[in-house]
C-alpha positions as CSV (number, residue, x, y, z in Angstrom):
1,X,0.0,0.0,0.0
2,X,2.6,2.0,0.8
3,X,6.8,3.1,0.1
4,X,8.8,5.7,1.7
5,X,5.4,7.1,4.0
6,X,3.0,7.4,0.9
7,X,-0.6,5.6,0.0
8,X,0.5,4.7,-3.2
9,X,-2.8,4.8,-5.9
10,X,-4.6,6.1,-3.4
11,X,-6.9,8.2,-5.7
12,X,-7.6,5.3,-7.6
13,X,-8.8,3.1,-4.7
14,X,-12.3,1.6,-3.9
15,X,-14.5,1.7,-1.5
16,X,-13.3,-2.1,-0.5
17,X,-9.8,-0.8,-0.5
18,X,-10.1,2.5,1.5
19,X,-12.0,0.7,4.3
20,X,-8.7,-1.7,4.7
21,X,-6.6,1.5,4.8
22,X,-8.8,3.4,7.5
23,X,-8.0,-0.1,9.8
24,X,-4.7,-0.6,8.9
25,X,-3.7,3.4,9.3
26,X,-6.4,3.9,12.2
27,X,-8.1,6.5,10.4
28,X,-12.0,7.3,11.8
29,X,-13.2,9.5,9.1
30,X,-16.0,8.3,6.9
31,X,-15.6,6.5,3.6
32,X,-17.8,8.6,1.5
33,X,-15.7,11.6,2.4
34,X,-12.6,9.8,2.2
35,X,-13.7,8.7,-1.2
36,X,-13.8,12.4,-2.0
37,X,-10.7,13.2,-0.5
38,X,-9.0,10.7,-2.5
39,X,-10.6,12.2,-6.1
40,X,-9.6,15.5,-5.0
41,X,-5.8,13.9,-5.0
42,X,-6.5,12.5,-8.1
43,X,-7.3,15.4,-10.0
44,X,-6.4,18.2,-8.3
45,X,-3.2,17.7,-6.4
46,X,-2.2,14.8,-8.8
47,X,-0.2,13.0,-6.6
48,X,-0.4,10.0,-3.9
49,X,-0.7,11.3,-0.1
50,X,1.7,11.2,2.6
51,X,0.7,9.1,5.7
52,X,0.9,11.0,8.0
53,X,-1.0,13.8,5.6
54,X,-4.0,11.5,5.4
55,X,-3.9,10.9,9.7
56,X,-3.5,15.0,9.6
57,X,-6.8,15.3,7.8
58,X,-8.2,13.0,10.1
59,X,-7.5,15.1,13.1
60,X,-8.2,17.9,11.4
61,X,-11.9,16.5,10.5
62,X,-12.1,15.0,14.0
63,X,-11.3,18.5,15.6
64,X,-12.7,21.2,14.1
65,X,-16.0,22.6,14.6
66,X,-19.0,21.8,12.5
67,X,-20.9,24.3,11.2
68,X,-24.5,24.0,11.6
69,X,-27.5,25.4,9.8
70,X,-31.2,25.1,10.9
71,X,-33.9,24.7,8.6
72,X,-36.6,24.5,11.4
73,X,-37.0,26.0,14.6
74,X,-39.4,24.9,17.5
75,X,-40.1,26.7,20.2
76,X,-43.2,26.5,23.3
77,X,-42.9,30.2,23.5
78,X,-44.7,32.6,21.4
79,X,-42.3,35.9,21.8
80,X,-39.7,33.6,20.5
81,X,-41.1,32.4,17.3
82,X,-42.5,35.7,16.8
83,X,-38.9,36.7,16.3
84,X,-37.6,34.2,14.2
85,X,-40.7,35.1,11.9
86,X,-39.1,38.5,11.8
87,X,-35.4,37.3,11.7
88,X,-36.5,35.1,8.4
89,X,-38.5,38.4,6.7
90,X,-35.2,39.7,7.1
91,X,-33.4,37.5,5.8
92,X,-35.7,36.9,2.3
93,X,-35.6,40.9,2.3
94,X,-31.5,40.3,2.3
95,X,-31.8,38.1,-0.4
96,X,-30.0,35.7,2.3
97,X,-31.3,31.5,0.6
98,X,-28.6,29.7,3.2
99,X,-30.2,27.9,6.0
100,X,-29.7,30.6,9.2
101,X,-26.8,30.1,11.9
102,X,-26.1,31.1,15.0
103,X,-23.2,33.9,12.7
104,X,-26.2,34.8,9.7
105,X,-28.8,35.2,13.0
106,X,-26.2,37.6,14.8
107,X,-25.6,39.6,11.8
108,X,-29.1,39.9,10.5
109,X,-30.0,43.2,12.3
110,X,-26.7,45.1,11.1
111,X,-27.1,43.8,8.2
112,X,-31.1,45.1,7.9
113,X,-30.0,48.3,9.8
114,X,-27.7,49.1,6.8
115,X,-30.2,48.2,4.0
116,X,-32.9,50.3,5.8
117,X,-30.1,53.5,5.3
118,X,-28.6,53.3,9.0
119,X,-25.3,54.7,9.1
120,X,-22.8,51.8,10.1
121,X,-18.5,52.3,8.6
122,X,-17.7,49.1,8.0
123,X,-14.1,50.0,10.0
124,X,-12.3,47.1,11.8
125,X,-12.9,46.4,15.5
126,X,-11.4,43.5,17.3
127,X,-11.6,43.9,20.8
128,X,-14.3,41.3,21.4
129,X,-12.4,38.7,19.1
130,X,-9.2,38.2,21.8
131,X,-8.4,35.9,24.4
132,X,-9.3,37.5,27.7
133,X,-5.7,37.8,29.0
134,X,-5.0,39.6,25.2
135,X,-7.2,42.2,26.3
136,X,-5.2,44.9,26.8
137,X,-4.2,44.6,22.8
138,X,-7.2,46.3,21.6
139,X,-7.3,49.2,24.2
140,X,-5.4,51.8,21.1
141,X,-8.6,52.9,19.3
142,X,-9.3,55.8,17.5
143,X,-12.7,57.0,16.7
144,X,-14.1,59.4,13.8
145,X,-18.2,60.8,14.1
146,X,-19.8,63.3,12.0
147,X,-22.9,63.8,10.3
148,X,-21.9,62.4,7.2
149,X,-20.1,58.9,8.3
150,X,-21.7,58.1,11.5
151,X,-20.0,55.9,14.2
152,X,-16.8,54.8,13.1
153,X,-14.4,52.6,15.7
154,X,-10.6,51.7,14.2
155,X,-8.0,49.5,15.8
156,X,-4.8,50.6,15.4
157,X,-2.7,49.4,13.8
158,X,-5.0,47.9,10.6
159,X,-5.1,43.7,11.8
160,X,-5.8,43.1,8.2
161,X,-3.2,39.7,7.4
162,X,-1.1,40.6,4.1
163,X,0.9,38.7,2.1
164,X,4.6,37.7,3.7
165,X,3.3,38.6,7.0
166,X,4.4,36.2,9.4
167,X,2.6,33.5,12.4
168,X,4.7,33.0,15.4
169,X,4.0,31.7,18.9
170,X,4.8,33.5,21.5
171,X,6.3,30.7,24.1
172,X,7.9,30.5,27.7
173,X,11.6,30.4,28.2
174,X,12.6,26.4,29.8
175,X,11.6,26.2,33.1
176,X,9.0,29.4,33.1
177,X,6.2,28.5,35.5
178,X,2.6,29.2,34.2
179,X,2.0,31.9,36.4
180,X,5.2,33.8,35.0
181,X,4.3,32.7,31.4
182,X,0.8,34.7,32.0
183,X,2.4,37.4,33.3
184,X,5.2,37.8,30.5
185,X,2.5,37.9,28.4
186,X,0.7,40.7,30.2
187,X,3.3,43.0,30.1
188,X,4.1,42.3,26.8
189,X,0.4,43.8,25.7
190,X,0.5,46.2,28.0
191,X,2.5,48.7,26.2
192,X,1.3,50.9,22.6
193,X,4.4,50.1,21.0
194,X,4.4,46.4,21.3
195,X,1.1,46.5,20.7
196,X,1.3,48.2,17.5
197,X,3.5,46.0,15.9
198,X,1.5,43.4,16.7
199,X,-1.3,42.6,13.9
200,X,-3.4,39.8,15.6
201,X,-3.2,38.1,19.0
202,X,-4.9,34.3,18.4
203,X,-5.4,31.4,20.6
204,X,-5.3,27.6,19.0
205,X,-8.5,26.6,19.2
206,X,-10.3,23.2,18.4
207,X,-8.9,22.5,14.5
208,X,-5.1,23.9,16.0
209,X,-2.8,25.9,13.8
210,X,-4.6,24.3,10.4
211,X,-8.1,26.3,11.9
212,X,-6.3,29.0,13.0
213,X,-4.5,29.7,9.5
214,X,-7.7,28.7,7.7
215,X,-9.8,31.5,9.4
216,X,-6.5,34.2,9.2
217,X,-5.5,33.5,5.9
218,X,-5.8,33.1,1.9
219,X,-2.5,30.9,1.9
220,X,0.3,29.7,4.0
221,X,3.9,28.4,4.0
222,X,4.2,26.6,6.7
223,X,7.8,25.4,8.1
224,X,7.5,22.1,10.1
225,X,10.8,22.4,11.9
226,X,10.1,25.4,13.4
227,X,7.0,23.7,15.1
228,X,8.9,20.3,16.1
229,X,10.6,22.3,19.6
230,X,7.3,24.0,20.2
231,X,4.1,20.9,19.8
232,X,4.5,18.3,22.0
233,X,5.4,15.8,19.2
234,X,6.1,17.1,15.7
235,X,3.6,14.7,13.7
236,X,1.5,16.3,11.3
237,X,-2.2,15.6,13.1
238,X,-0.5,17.6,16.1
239,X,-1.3,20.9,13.9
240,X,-4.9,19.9,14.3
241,X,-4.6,19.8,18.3
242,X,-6.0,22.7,20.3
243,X,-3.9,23.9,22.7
244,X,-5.2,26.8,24.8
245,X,-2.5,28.1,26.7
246,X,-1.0,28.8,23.4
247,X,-0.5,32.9,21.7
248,X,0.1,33.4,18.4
249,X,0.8,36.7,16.8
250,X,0.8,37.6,13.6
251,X,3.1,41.3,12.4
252,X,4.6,42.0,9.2
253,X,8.0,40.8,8.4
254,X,10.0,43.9,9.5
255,X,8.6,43.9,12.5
256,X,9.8,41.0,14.0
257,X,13.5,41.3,14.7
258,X,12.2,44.1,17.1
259,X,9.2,41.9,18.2
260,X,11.5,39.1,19.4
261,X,13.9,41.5,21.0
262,X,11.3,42.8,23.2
263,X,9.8,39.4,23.9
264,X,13.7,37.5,24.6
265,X,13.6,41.2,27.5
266,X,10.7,39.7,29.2
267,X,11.7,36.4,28.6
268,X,9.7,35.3,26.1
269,X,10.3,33.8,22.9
270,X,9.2,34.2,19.0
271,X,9.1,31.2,16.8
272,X,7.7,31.7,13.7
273,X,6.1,29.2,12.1
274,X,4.5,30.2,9.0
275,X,4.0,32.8,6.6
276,X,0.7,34.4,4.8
277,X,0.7,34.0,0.8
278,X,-2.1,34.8,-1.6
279,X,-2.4,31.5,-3.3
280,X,-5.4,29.3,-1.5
281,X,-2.9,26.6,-0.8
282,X,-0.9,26.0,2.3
283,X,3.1,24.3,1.3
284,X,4.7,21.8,4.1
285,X,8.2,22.8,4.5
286,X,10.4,20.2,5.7
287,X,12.8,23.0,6.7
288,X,13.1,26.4,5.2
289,X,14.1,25.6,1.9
290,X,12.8,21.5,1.0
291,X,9.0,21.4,0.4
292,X,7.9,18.5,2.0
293,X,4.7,18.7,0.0
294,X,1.0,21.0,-0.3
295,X,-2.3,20.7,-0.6
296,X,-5.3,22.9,-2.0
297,X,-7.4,25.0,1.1
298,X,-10.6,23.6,-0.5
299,X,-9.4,20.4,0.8
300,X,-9.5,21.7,4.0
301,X,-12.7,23.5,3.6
302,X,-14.1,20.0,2.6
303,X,-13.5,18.7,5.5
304,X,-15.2,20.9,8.1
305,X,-18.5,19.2,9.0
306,X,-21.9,21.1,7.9
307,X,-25.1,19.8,9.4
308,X,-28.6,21.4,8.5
309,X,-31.6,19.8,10.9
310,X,-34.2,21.7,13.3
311,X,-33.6,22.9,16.7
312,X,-36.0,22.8,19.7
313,X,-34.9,25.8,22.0
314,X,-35.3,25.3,25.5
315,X,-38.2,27.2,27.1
316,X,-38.2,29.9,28.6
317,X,-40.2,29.4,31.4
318,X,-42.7,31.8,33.3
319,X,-40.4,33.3,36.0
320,X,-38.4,36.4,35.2
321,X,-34.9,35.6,33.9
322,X,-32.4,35.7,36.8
323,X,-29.2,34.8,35.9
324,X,-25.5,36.3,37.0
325,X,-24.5,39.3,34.5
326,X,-20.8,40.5,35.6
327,X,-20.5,43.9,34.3
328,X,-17.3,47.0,33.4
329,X,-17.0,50.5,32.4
330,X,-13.9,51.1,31.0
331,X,-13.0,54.6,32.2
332,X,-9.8,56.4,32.9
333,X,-8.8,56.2,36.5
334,X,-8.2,52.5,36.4
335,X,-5.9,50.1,35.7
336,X,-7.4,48.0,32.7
337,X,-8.8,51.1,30.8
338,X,-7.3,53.4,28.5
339,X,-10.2,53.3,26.1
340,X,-11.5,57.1,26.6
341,X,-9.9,58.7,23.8
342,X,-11.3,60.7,21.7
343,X,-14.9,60.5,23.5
344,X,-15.1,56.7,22.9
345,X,-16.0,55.3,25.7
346,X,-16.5,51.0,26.4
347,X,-18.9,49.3,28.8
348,X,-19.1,45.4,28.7
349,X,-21.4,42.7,30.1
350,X,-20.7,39.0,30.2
351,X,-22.8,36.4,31.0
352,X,-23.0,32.7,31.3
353,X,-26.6,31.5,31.5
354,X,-28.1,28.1,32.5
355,X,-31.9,29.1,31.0
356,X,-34.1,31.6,29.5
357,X,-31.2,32.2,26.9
358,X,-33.1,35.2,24.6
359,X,-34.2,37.1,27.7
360,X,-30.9,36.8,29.3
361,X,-29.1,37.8,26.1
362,X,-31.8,40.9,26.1
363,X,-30.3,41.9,29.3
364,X,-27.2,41.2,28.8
365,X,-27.0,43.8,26.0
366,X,-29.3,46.4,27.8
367,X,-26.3,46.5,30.9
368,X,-23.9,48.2,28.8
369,X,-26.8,50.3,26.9
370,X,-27.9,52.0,29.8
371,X,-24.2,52.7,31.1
372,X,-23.5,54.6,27.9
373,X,-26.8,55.9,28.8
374,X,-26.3,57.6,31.4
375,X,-23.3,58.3,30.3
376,X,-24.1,60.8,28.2
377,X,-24.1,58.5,24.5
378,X,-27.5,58.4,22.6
379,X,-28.9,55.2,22.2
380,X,-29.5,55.8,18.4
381,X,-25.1,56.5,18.3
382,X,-24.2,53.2,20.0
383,X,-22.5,50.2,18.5
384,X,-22.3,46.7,19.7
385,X,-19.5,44.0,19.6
386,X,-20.7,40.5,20.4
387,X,-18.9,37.6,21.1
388,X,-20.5,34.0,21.5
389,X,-18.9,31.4,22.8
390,X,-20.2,27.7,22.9
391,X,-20.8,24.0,22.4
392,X,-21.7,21.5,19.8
393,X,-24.9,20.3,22.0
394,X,-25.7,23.8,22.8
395,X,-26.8,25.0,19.2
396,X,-30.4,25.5,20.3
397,X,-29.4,27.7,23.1
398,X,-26.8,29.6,20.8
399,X,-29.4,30.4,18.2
400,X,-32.5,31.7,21.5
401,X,-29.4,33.8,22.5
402,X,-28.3,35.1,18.7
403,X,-32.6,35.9,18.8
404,X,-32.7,37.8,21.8
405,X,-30.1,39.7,20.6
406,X,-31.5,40.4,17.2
407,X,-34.6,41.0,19.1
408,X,-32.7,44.1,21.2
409,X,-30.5,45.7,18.4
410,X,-33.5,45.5,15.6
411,X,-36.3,47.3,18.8
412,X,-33.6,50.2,19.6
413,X,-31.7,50.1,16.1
414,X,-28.1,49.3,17.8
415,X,-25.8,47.8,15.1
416,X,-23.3,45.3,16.1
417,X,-20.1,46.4,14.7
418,X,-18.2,43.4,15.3
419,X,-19.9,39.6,15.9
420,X,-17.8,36.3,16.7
421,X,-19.2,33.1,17.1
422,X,-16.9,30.0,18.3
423,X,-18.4,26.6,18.8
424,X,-16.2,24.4,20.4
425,X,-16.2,20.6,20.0
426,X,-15.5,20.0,23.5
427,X,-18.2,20.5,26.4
428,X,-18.2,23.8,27.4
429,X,-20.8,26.7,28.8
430,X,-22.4,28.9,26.6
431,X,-20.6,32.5,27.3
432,X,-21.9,35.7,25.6
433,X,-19.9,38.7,26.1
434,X,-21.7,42.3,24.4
435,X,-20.1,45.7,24.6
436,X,-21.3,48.9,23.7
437,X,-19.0,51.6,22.5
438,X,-20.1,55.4,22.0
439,X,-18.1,58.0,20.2
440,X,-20.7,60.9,22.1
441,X,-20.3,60.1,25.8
442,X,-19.6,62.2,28.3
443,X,-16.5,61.3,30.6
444,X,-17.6,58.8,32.4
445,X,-19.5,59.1,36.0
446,X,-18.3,57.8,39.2
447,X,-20.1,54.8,40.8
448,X,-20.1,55.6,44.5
449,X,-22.3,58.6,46.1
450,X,-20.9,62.1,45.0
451,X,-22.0,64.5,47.5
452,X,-24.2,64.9,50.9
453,X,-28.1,66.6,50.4
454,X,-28.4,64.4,47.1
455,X,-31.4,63.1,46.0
456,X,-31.3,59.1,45.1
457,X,-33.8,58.0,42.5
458,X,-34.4,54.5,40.7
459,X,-36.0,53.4,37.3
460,X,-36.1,49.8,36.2
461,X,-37.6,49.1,32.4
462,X,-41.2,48.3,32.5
463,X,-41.6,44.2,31.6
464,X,-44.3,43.1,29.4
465,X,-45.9,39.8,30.6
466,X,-43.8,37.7,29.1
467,X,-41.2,39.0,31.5
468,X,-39.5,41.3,28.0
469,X,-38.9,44.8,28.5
470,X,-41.7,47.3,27.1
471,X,-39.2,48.5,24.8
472,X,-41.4,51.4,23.8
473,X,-40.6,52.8,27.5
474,X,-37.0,51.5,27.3
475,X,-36.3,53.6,24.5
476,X,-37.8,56.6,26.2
477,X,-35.9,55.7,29.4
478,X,-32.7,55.5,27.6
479,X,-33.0,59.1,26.1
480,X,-34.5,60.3,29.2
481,X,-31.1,59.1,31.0
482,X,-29.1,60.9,28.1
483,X,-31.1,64.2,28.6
484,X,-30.3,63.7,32.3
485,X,-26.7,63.3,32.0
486,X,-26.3,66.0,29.3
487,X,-28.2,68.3,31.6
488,X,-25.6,67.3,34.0
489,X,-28.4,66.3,36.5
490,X,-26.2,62.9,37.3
491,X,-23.3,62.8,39.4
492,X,-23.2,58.6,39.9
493,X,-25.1,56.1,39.0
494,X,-25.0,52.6,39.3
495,X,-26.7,49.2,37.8
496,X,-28.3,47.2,39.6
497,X,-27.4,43.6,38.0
498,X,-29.2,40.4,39.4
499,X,-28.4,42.2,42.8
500,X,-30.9,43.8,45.7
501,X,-31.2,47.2,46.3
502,X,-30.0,47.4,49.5
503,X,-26.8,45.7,48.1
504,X,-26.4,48.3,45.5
505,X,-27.0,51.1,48.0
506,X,-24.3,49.3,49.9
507,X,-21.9,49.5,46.8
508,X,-22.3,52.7,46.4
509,X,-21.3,54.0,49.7
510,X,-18.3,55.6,50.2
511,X,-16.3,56.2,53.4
512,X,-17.8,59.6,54.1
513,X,-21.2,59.0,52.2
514,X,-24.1,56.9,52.8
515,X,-27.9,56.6,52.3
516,X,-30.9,58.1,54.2
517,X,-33.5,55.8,52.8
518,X,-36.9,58.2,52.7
519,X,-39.6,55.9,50.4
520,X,-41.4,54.1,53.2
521,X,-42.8,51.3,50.6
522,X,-39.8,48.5,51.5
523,X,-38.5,45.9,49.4
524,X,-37.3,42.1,50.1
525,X,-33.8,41.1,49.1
526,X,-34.3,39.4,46.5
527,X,-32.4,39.9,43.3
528,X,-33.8,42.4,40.9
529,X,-33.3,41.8,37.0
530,X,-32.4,45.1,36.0
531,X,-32.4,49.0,37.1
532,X,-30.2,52.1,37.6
533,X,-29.7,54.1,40.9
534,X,-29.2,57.5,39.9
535,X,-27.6,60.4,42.6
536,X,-29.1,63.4,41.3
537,X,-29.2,67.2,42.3
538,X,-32.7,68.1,41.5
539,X,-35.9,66.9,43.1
540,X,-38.7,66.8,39.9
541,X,-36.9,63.5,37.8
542,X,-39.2,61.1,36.5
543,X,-38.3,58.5,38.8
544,X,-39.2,57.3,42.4
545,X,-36.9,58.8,44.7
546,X,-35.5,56.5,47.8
547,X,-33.8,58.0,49.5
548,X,-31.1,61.1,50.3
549,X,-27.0,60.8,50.1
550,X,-26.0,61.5,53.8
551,X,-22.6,62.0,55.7
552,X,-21.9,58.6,57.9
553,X,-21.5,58.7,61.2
554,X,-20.1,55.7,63.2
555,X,-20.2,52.6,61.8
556,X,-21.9,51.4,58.7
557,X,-25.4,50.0,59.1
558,X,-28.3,48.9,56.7
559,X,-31.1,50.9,56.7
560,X,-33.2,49.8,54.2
561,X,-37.0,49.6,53.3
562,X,-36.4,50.3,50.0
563,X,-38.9,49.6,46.7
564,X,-38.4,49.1,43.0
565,X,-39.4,51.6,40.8
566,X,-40.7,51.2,36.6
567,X,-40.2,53.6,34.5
């Protein structure tokens, strides 16, 4: 069958034959796609495969995500199908015929927002695209608004991959612990002139480096002996190996002399491992000069599992949608923001629900909204960045949470100017992580009480009975909170997140300042969905008041009937 590594007539062989190969050579992918595989040697490579090329591809199918379609929804709840009936209009009025995914779902409303003669610059952002820990990479923005270009958010420098540019991991020196790795890597981000020369930050996710260059490039030369002192083993299906504690970079060609320098002075190291061509092929080096051998990217592409079926999404109950939303500002006066420049200013929410998936992912996106909010940006002027995160077996959940947030940007018009999906093979949670950016805020507001003799009010957004905010009155709320903060009638705020209101009082204290609470209508501790505590110096807002910001004296105590208020 074989000589010197190779399947020889391999794209000549049967059915019969290829099932003795997949025993003999312990391959698991399917005949009928093998069968395909081996025609697209045959008649497009024109040569015989490489063993280990063939057990490559078979880690590389085993690995890498599928990507699933869904030709049929079902749902118990009415809200929900109401707005997948709206999502399809959309997509028949986008002249969209493919199947819808969780990605087409999440880009409908941009996409619908633009055709309907919304302003939305198609300018690069990337901060919701990196590794958590890469963070601090996409903190150099610069921002443009006027009348005649709208909202426009640019990372600098332009991530765009060109030709010659090259892929390196960034790795530990010997005997680096993990904790020092992390930290080598932080401080390597955490500077703008590192960070400029640095195009992309990637993590090797399920489908490894193959994935990785598939998704970040046309074309690749790829050098295996730069990879065989930085895998664990440097066989060929290894490149299809996730490896999470892995960073790559990718920076233009002059840049990395300089790039290594500065890694080697936190003692960290470069090895470059490929380079981006514009020829949809990747080449196998054996070492920088001998071509081991290549292979078309369609071959690749063939290989990535699509699946089209219906999806049930789990219901969403009756009760109101309690789950734990972690939320940020980004502002100036703290460590992990730079991100006020220019008036552009970031709030994020993240969120990893267990159940009613659209009304969480409603939320979720309304957190950030209403910071901006009262903040000073106009609802109208904000753009999203979404990032999706989850499992194989979670599709139905994925595509209620892509809904919910269709549902949000299409009832307040809210483009997303960056979406990212990533389905993992593995078992995993379902994460969603949305951020709102605004190139018309005002600086941004403190959090804790300003000054004594304040009044304290609250407004929540009215919920429509099937627990969904009236989004009639949310829209009205959130201009009313821009007026306010324009009018410079707030001087803190804070949003109250799947939290009481005695516990947000209690976060807002300061040292010096407190809370007299005055509304005599008290409230449990239970968790509230959603509301905003705004410290105010005039007494006619349209919102209940509780209570007045005091001086404390003594110890801190709770005092607190306090009572939800609607807007």
């Amino acid at each position: 069958m074989n000589q010197k590594g190779k399947v020889l007539g391999f794209g000549r062989y049967s059915e019969k034959m290829i099932d003795d190969m997949k025993q003999n050579l312990g391959i698991a992918m399917p005949t009928t796609l093998l069968m395909r595989v081996a025609a697209h040697y045959r008649y497009r490579e024109r040569r015989d495969p490489f063993i280990e090329e063939l057990r490559m591809l078979d880690a590389f199918f085993a690995h890498v995500p599928p990507f699933i379609s869904i030709h049929e929804l079902c749902t118990n709840d009415a809200f929900v199908a109401r707005t997948y009936t709206d999502v399809m209009e959309k997509f028949r009025e986008l002249d969209k015929t493919e199947p819808p995914t969780v990605s087409s779902v999440l880009s409908t409303a941009s996409e619908s927002l633009r055709r309907a003669g919304k302003r939305i610059s198609g300018a690069q952002y990337t901060f919701g695209s990196l590794p958590r820990r890469f963070v601090a990479f996409a903190e150099d923005l610069s921002v443009e608004s006027n009348a005649e270009n709208g909202l426009t958010v640019r990372s600098t420098p332009n991530p765009s991959v060109n030709t010659n540019d090259i892929f390196a991991l960034l790795r530990p020196t010997d005997g680096m612990t993990p904790d020092a790795y992390n930290g080598a890597l932080s401080s390597f981000f955490a500077t703008a002139d590192r960070r400029s020369r640095v195009k992309k930050v990637l993590s090797v996710e399920d489908g490894g480096l193959l994935a990785l260059l598939l998704a970040n490039t046309t074309g690749a030369k790829i050098d295996l002996s730069r990879l065989s002192n930085t895998i664990q083993s440097c066989g060929l299906p290894n490149l299809a190996a996730a490896d999470p504690d892995a960073c790559v970079v990718c920076l233009a060609l002059r840049d990395y002399q300089t790039v290594s320098q500065q890694a080697a002075d936190l003692s960290l190291t470069v090895h470059p491992f490929a380079s981006a061509t514009n020829e949809s092929r990747f080449v196998f080096f054996k070492d920088q000069t001998h071509v081991e051998f290549s292979l078309e990217t369609n071959l690749l592409r063939l290989l990535i599992p699509h699946h089209t079926g219906s999806a049930g999404l789990p219901s969403e109950g009756t009760d109101a949608a309690i789950e734990p939303i972690s939320h940020t500002l980004r502002r100036k006066d703290t460590k992990e923001a730079t991100l006020l420049q220019n008036g552009l200013l970031l709030a994020s929410a993240t969120l990893t629900p267990q159940k009613a998936f659209f009304r969480n992912a409603i939320d979720a996106a309304l957190v950030p909204a209403l910071t901006l909010s009262a903040n000073g940006a106009d609802y109208a002027d904000m753009g999203l960045t979404l990032s999706l995160t989850y499992s194989q077996n979670q599709t139905p959940a994925a595509i209620a949470t892509a809904l919910g947030l269709y549902r949000l940007q299409a009832e307040l018009g809210i483009p997303a100017l960056f979406a990212q999906t990533e389905q993992k093979s593995r078992e995993t949670d379902l994460k969603l992580t949305v951020s709102a950016v605004s190139a018309n805020a005002l600086p941004p507001l403190p959090s804790r009480f300003a000054e004594a003799h304040h009044a304290l009010y609250c407004l929540a957004p009215t919920r429509d009975p099937d627990e969904l905010p009236d989004f009639a009155a949310l829209r009205e709320m959130l201009s009313y909170l821009t007026a306010l903060s324009r009018a410079n009638a707030i001087k803190s705020f804070y949003v109250v997140c799947r939290e009481s209101l005695p516990g947000a009082i209690r976060s807002m204290r300061t040292e010096s300042l407190s809370c007299r609470i005055t509304d005599d209508i008290w409230a449990c501790e239970e968790a509230l969905p959603l509301a905003i505590l705004i410290e105010s110096d005039r007494t006619d807002l349209r919102a209940r008041r509780i209570g007045t910001v005091i001086e404390r004296i003594g110890a801190p105590r709770v005092e607190e009937k306090l009572s939800q208020s609607s807007f």
